[in-house]
N, C-alpha and C positions, 0 to 999 in steps of 0.2 A: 706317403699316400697308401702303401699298404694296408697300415694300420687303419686308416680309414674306412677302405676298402672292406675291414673284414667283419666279417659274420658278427662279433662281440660288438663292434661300434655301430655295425646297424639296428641292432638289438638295444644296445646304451641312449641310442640318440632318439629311439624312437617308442615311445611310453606302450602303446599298444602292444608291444612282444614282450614287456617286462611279466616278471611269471605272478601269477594271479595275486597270490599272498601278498604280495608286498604291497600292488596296486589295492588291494581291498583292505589296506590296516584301517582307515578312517572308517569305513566303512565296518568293518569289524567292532569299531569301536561305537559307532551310530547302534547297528544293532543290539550291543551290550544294554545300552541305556531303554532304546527302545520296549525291549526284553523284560527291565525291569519296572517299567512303567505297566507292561503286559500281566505280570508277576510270571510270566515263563518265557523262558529261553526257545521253546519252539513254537512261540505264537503262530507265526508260516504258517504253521501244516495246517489254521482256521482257512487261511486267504483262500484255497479250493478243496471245500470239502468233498468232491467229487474223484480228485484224484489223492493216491496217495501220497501222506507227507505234506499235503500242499503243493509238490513237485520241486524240492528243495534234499530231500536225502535219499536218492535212486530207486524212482517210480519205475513202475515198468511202462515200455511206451506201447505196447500192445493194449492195455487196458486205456490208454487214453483215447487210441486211435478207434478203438471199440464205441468209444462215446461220439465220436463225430458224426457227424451227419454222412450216411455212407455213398451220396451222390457226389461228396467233394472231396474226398481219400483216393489216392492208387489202390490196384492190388496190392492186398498186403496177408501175407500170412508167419503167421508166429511155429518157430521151427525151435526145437529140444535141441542141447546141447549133443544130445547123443545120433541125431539124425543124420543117414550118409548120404553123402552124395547121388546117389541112386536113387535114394527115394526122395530128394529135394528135384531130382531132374524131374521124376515122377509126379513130385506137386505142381512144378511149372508146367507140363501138361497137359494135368488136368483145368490148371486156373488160367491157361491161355497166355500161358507168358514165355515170350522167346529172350535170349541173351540182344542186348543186356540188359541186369537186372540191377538192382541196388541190395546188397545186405549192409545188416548195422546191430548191433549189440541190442538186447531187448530194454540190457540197465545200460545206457551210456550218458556223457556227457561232452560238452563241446568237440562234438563229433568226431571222437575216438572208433577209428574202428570200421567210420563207413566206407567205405567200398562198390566203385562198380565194378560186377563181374561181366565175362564178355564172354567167358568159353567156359567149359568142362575142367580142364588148367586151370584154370585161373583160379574155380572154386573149388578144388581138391586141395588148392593151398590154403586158399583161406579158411575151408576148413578146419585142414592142419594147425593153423594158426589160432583158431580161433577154438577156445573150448568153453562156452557159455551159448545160452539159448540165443537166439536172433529173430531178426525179423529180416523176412524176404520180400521184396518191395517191387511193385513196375516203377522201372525206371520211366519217367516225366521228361523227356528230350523236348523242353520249350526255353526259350532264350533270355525268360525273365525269372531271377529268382531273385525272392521277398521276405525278410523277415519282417511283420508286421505285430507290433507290440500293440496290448489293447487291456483295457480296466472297464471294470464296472461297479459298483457299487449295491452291496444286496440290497433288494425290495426297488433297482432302479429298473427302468426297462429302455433306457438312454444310458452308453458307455463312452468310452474315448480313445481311438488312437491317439498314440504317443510318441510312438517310432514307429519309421520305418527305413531300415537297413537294402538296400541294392549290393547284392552281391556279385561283382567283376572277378569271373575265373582267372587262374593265372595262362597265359598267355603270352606268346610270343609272337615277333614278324619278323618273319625270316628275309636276308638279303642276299640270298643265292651262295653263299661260301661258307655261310657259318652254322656248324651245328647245334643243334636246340640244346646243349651242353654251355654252350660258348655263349651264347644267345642267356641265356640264364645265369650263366657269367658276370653280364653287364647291368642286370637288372636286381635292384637290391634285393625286393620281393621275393624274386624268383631263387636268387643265391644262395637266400638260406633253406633252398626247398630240396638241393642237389644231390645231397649226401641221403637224402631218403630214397629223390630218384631215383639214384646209379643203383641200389638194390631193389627196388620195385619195378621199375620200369628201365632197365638200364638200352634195353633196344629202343624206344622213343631218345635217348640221350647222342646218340650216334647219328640223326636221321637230318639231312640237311634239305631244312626247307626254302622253296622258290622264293624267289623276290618279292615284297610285298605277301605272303603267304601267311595270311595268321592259324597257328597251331594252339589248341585249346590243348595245353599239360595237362591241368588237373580239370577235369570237368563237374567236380564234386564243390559245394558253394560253404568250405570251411577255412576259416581263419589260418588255423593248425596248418593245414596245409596250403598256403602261397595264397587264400584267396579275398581280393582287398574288398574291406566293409565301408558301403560309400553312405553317404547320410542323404536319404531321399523322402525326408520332411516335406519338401517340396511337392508329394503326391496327396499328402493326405487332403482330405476334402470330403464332404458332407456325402457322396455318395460310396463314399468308401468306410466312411463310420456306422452310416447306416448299413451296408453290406455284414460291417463284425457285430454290431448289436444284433442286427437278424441268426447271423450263424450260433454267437456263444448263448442267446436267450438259449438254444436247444443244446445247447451243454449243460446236463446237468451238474450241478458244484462247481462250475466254473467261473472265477470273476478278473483275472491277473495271470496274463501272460503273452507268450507272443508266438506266433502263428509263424511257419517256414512255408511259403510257400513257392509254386512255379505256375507260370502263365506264359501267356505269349507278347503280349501289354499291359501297359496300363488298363487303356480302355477296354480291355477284357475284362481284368481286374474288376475294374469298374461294374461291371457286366455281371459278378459271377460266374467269370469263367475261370477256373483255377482247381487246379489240387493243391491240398491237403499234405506236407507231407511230414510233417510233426507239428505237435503244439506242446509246448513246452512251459509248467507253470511257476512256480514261487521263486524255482531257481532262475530262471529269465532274466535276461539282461536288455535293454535298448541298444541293440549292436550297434545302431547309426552313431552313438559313442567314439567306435574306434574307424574311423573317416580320417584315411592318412593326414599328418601335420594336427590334427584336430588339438585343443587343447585339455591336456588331464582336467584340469580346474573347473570347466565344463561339464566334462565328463562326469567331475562328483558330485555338479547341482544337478546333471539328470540322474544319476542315481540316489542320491540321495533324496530325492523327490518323488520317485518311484518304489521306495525304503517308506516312508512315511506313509504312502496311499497303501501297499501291502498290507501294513500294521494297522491302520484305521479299517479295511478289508476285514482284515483279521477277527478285530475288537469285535465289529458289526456283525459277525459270524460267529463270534463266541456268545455274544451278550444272547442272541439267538439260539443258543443250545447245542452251538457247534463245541468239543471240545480241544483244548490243547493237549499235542502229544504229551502225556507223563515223561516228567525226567527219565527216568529209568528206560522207557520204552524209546526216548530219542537218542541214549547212549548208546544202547541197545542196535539201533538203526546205523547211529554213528561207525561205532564196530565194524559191523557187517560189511557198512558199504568201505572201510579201508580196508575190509581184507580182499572183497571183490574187486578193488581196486590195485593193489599187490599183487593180484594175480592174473594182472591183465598181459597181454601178449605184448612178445618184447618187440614184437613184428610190427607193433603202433608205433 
């Protein structure tokens, strides 16, 4: 029962924590053909000629968030690598933002890196930790967060939700004896989240919650860290299509990708009541995918069907005078972004 119990079998049993590579070999190999059907390997970077890359070899996310419509983004300001702590207190501020806040890597990816900060502490380490530009974000405290996947087609002015992903914090309920250590103990999810814990937050790991008392661990809506991706297809609907057509028409170059966002409902949702707090393109996935027990096999008719509408994206956008990244300049890219990635903090 150990064996069972431990960290390797619930990682072996369960396709969603398998590491990216191996889950994307077909996929790998889909895009190979596809590529050549394109006559280039970085056809992508056509699918949003607004951002760069497409949003497939580490775009910066300040420039996308520059493109949004600026009534439905947080505060957000773009901070230099070399920036102290003292003058980051200083931009919070001036831009009206108290602890807590969100930072995150300006080049990141499946949510390497974000962070809420809560004090002075807290972000003298991450600065320490952290030696690349950022972005400094208002923290969104609303109880719905959404990745909303969404296509359009150039010259349409009607697009389509795809997915849409409900992200479930990790979480614990306390039974009056057991500490939130122990309590994550039992919980697969949570068990392989411990060993990050006990150095990040090792005084949350001691703290014995009341009976029935749900404790929000990680309150940040990533995978990486403990948080389960549920498949909430079951939202989408006509007033919610219409809502992403209206926002990405005023994106410009934008036709493929999926919106993170926070609300307090649905019907908010619905409403246009929401922030903004990345849009993420070419590299984007339908997270409602990885919906615990879900099946891989699934999983690769929706991506592989979301691979196909990219590339026809793509073509539509070329044939149109968009062009394809040059080999030489996607190698180029390729490079950069492993060494940026090599040098990423061992603190993630």
């Amino acid at each position: 029962m150990a064996f069972i119990k431990s960290n390797f079998w619930v990682r072996f049993t369960n396709w969603e924590y398998w590491p990216l590579p191996l889950v994307y070999i077909p996929i790998y190999i889909y895009w190979f053909i596809l590529s050549i059907k394109a006559g280039s390997f970085f056809f992508f970077t056509a699918s949003n000629p607004g951002i760069e890359y497409g949003g497939m070899l580490g775009e910066s996310k300040i420039k996308i968030m520059e493109a949004l419509p600026p009534e439905l983004i947080p505060v957000t300001e773009f901070i230099t690598a070399s920036t102290s702590s003292e003058m980051i207190q200083s931009i919070m501020t001036k831009r009206g933002l108290k602890y807590p806040v969100i930072f995150k890597p300006d080049i990141g990816e499946r949510g390497w890196q974000v962070e809420i900060i809560n004090n002075n502490t807290e972000l003298d380490q991450y600065l320490n930790e952290n030696k690349v530009n950022l972005l400094l974000q208002e923290y969104i405290d609303e109880p719905v967060e959404l990745g909303i996947f969404y296509y359009r087609f150039p010259g349409e002015k009607k697009g389509k939700v795809t997915s849409i992903v409900e992200k479930e914090m990790l979480k614990v309920q306390g039974d009056g004896s057991s500490s939130i250590l122990q309590l994550l103990q039992k919980n697969p999810r949570g068990k392989l989240q411990i060993k990050r814990l006990l150095k990040t937050r090792p005084e949350l790991m001691s703290k014995i919650p009341d009976t029935d008392e749900v404790v929000t661990v990680v309150p940040i809506g990533n995978h990486r860290l403990g948080t389960a991706f549920l498949d909430g297809n079951n939202y989408i609907n006509e007033k919610i299509n219409d809502l992403f057509d209206q926002i990405s028409i005023k994106i410009k170059g934008f036709y493929f990708g999926r919106f993170d966002i926070r609300c307090k409902s649905i019907k908010d949702l619905e409403r246009g009541k929401m922030k903004i707090m990345e849009l993420n393109g070419a590299g984007a996935e339908p997270a409602h995918i990885y919906h615990p027990g879900a099946s891989i096999w699934k999983a690769y008719h929706v991506l592989f069907h979301h691979w196909k509408v990219m590339f026809q994206i793509s073509l539509m956008n070329h044939n149109h005078g968009i062009p394809y990244l040059k080999f030489k300049d996607g190698m180029k890219a390729i490079s950069e972004l492993k060494k940026y990635n090599r040098n990423k903090s061992p603190y993630s």
